[in-house]
The first five atom37 places (N, CA, C, CB, O) and aatype in JSON, in Angstrom:
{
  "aatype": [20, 20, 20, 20, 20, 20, 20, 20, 20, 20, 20, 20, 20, 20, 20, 20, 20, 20, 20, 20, 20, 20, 20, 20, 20, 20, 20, 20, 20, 20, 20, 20, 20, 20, 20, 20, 20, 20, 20, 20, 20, 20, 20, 20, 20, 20, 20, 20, 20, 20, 20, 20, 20, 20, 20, 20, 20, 20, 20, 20, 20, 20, 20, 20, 20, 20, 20, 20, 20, 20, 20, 20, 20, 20, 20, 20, 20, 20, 20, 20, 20, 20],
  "atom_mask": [
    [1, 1, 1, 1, 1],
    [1, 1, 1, 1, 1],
    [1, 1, 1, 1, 1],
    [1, 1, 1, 1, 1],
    [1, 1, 1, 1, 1],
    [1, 1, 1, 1, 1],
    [1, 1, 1, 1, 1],
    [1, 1, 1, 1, 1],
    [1, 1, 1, 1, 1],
    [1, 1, 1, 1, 1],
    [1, 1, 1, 1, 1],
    [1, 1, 1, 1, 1],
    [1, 1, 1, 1, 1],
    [1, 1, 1, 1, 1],
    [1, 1, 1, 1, 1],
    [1, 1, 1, 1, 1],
    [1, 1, 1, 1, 1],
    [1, 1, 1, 1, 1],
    [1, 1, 1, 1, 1],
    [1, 1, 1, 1, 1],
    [1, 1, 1, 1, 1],
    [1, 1, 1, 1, 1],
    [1, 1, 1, 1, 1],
    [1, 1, 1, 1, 1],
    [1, 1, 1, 1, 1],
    [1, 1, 1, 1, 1],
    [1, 1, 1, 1, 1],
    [1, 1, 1, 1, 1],
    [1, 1, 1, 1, 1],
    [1, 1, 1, 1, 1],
    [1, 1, 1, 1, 1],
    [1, 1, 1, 1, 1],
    [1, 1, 1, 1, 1],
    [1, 1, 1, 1, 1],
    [1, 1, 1, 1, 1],
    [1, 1, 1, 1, 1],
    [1, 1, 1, 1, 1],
    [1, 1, 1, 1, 1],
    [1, 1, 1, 1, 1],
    [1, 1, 1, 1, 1],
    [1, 1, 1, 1, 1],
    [1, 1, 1, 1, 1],
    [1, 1, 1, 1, 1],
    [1, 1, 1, 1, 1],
    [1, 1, 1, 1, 1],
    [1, 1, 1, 1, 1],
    [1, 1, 1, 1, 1],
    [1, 1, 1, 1, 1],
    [1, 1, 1, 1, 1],
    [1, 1, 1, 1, 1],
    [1, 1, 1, 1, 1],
    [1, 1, 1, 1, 1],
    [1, 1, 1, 1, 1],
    [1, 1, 1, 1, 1],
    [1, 1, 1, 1, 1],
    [1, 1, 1, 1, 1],
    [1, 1, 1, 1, 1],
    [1, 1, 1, 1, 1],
    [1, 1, 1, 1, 1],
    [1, 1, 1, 1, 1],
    [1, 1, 1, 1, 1],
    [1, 1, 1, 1, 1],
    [1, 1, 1, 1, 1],
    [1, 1, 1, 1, 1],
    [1, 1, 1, 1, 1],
    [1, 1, 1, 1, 1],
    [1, 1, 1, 1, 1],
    [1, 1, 1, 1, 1],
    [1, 1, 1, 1, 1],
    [1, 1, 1, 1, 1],
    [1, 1, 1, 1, 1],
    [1, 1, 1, 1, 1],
    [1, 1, 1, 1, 1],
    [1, 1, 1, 1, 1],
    [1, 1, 1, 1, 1],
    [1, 1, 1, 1, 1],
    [1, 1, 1, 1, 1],
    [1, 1, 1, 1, 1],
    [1, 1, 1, 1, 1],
    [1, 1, 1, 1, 1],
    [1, 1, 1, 1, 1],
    [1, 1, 1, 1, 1]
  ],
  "atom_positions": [
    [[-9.59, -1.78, 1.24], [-8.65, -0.96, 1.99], [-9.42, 0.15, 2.7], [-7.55, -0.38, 1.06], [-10.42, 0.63, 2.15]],
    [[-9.03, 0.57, 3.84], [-9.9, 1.58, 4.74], [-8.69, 3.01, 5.0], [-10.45, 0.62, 6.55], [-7.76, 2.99, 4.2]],
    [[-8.67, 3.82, 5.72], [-7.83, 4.9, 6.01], [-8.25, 5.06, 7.42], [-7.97, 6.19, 5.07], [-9.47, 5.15, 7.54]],
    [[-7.49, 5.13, 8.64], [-7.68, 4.89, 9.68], [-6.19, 5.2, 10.04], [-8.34, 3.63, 9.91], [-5.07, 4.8, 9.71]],
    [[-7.14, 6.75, 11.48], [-5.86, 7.47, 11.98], [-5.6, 6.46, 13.3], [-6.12, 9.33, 12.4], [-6.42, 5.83, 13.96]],
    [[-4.03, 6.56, 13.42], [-3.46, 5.21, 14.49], [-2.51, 6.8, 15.41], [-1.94, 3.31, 13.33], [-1.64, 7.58, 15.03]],
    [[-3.4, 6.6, 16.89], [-2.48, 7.56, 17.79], [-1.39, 6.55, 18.51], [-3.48, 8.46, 19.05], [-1.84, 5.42, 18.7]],
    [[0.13, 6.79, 19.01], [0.52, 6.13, 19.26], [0.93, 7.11, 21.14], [1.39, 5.6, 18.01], [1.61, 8.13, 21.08]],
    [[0.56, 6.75, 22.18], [0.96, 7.59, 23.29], [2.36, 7.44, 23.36], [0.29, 7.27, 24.61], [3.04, 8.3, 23.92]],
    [[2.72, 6.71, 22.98], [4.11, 6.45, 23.62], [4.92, 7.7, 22.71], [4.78, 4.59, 23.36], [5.85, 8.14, 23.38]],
    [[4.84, 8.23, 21.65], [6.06, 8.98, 21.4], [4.46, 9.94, 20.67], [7.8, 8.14, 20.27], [4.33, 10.19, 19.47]],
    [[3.7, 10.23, 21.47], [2.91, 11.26, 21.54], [2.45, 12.07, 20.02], [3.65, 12.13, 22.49], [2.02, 13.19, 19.78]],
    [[2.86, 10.6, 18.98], [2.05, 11.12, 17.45], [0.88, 10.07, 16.84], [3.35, 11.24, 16.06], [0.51, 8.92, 17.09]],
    [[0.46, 11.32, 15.72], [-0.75, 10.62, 15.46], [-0.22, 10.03, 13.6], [-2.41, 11.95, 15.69], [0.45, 10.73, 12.84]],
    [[-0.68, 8.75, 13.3], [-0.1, 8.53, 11.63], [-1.73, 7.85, 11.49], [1.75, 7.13, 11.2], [-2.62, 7.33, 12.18]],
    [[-1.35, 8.35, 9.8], [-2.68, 8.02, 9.2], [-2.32, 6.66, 8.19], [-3.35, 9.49, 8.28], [-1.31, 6.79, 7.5]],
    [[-3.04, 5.45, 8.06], [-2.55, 4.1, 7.42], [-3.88, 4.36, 6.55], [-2.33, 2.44, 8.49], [-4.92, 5.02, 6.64]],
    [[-3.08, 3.18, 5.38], [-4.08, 2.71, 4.37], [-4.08, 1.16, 5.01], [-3.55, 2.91, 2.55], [-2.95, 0.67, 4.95]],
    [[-4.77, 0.54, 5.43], [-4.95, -1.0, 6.18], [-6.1, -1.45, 5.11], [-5.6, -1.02, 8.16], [-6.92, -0.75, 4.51]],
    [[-5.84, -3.12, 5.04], [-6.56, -4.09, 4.82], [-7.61, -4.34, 5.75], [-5.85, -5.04, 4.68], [-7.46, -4.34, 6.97]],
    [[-8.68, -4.54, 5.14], [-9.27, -4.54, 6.56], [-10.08, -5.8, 6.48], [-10.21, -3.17, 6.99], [-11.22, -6.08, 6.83]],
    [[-9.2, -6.39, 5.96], [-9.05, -8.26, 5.83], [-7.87, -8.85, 6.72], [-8.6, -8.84, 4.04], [-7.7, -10.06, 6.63]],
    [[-7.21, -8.28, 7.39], [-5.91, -8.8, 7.96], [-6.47, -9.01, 9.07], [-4.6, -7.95, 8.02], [-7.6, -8.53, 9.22]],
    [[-5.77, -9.9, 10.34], [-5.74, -10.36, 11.42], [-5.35, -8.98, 12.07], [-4.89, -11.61, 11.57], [-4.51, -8.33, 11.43]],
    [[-5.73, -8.54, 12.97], [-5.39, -7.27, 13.48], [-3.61, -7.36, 14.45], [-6.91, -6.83, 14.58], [-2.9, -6.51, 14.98]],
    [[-3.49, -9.05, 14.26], [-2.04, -9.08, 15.02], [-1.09, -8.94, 14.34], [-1.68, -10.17, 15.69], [0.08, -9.09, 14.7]],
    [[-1.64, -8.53, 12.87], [-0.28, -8.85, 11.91], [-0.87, -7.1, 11.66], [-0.21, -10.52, 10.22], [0.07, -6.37, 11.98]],
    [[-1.53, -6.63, 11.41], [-1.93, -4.82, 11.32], [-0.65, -4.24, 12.13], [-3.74, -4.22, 12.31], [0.32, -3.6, 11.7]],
    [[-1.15, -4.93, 14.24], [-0.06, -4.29, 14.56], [1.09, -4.66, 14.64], [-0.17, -3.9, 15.37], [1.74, -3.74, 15.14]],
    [[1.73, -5.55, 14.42], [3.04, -5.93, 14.1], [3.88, -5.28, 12.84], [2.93, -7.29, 13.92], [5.1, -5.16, 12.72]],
    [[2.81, -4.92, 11.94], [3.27, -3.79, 10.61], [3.47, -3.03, 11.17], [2.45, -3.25, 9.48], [4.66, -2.73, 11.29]],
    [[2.3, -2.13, 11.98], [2.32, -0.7, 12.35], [3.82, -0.31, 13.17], [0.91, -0.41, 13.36], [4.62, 0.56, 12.85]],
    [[3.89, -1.14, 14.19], [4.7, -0.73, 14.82], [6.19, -0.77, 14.15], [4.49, -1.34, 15.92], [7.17, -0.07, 14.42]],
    [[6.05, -1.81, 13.2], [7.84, -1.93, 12.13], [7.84, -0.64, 11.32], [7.99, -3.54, 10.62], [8.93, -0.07, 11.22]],
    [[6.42, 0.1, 10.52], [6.92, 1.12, 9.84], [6.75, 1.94, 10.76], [6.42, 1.44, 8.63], [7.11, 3.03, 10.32]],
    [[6.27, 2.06, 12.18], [6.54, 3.51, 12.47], [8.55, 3.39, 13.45], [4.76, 4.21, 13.84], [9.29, 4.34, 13.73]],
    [[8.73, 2.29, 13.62], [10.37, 2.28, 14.16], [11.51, 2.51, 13.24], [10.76, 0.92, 14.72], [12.64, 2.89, 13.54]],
    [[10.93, 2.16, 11.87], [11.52, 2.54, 10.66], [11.64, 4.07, 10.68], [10.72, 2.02, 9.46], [12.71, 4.68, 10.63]],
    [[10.33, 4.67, 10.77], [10.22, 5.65, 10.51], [10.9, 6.8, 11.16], [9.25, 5.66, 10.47], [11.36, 7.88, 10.83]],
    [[10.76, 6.17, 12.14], [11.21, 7.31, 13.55], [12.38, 6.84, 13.83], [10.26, 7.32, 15.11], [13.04, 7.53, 14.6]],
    [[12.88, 5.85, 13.43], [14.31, 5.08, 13.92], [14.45, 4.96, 15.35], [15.65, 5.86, 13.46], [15.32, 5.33, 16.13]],
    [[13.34, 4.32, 15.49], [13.05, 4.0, 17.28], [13.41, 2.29, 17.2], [10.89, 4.37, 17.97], [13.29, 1.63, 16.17]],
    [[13.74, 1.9, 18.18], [13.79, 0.85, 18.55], [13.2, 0.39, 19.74], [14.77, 0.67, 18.48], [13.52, 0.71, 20.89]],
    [[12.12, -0.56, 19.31], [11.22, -1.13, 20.58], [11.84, -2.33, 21.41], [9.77, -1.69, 20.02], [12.21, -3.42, 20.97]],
    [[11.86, -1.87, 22.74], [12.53, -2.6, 23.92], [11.48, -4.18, 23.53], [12.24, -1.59, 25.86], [11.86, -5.27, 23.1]],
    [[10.05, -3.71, 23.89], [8.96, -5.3, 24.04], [9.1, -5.46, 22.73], [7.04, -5.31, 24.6], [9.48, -4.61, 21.93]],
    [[8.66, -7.03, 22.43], [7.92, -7.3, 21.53], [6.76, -6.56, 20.87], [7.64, -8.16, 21.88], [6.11, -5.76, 21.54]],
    [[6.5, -6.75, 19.75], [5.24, -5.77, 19.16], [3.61, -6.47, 19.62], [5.38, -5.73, 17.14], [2.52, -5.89, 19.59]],
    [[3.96, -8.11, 20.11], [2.95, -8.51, 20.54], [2.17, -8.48, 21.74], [3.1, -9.25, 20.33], [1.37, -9.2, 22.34]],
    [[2.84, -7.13, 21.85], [2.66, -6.99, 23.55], [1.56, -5.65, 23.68], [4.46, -6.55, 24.48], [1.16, -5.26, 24.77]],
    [[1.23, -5.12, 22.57], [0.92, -3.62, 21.75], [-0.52, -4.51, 21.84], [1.86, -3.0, 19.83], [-0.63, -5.73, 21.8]],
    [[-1.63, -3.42, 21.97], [-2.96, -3.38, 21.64], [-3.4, -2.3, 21.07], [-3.67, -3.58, 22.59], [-2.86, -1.19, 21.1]],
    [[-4.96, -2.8, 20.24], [-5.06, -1.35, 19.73], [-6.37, -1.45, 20.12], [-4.71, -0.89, 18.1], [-6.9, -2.52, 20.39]],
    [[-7.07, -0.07, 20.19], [-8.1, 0.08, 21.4], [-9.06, 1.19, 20.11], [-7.27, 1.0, 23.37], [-8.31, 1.82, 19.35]],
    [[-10.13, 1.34, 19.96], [-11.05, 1.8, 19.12], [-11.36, 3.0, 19.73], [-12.16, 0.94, 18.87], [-12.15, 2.9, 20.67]],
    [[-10.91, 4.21, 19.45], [-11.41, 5.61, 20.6], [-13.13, 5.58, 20.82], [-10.97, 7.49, 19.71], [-13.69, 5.53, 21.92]],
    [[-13.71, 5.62, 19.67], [-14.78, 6.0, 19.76], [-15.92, 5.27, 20.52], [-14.98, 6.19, 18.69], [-17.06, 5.59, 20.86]],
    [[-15.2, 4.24, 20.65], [-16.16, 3.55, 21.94], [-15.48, 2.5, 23.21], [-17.35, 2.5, 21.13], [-15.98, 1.53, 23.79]],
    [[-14.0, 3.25, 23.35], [-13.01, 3.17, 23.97], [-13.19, 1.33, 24.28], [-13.0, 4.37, 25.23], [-13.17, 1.04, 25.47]],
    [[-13.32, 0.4, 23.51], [-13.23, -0.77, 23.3], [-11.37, -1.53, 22.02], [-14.97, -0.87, 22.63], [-10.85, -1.25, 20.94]],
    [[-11.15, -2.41, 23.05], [-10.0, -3.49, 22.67], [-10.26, -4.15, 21.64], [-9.71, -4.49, 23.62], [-11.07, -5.06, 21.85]],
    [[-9.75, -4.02, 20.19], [-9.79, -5.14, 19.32], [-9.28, -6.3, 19.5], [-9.39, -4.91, 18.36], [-8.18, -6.41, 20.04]],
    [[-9.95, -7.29, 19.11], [-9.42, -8.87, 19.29], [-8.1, -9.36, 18.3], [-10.79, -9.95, 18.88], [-8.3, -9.65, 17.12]],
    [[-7.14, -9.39, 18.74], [-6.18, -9.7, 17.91], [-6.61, -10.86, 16.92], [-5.01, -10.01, 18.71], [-6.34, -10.77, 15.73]],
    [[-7.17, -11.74, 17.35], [-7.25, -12.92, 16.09], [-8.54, -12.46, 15.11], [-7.6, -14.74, 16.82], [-8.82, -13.08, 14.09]],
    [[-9.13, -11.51, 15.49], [-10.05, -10.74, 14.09], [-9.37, -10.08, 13.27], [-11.1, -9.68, 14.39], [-8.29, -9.63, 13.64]],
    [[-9.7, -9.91, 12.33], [-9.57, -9.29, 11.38], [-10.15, -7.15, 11.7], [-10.47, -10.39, 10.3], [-10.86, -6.8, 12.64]],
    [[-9.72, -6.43, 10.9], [-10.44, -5.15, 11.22], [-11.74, -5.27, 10.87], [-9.91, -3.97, 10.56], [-12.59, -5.3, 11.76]],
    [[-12.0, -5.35, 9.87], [-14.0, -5.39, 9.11], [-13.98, -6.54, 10.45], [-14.6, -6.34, 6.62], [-14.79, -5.87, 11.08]],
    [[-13.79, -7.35, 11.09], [-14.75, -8.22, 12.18], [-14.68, -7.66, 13.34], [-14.39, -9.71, 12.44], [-15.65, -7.75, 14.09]],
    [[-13.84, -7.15, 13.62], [-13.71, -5.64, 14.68], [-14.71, -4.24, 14.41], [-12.01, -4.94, 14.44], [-14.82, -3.34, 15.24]],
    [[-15.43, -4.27, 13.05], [-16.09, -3.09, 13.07], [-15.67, -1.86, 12.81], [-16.5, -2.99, 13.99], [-16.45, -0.91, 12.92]],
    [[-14.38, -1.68, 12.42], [-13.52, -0.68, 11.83], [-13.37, -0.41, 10.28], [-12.31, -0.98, 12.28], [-12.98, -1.19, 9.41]],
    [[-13.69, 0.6, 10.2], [-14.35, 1.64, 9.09], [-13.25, 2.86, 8.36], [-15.66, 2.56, 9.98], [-12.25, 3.26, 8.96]],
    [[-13.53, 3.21, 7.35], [-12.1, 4.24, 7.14], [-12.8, 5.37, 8.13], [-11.63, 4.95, 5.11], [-13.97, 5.25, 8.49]],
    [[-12.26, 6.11, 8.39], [-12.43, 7.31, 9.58], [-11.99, 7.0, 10.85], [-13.87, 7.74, 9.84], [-11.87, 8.04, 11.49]],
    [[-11.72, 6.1, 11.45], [-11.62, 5.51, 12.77], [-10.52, 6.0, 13.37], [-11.56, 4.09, 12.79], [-9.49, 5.87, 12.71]],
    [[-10.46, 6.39, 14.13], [-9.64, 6.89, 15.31], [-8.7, 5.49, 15.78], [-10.79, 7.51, 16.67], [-9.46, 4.52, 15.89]],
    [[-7.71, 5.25, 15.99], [-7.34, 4.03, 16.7], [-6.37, 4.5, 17.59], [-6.84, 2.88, 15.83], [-5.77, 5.51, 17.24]],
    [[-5.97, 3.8, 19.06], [-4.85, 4.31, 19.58], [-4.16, 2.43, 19.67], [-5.18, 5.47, 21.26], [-4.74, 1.39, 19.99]],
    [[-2.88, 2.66, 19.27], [-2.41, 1.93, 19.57], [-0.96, 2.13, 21.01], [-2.29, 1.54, 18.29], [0.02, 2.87, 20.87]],
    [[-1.26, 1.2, 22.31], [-0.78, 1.41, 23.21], [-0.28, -0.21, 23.7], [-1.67, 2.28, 23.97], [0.34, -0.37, 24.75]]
  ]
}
């Protein structure tokens, strides 16, 4: 398990996850985005598969069919998901 802050632009906050960092990163964001609509009691117009998540620190796109550890993501990581 890693700890990795997830910025989201669209409703302009930042949440901090405990992630597997064995998962497919398409099923990461398909979580992310269900507990943060939960959370916020937002309801997303798109699909969640429509969402990318982008690595700040070297402003690079994770590959959805990797996993995070095959993406190179570490606990500390900055992520924006957009």
């Amino acid at each position: 398990m890693i700890i990795v802050n997830v910025f989201i632009p669209l409703m302009d906050k930042e949440y901090e996850f405990k992630l597997n960092e064995d998962i497919p990163v398409c099923w990461i964001i398909e979580e992310i985005t269900s507990l943060i609509c939960q959370k916020e009691q937002y309801v997303l117009s798109n699909d969640s598969q429509q969402f990318m998540l982008y690595k700040t620190e070297c402003n690079r796109t994770l590959s959805v069919s990797l996993s995070l550890y095959e993406n190179d993501i570490k606990s500390g990581d900055r992520l924006i998901l957009a």
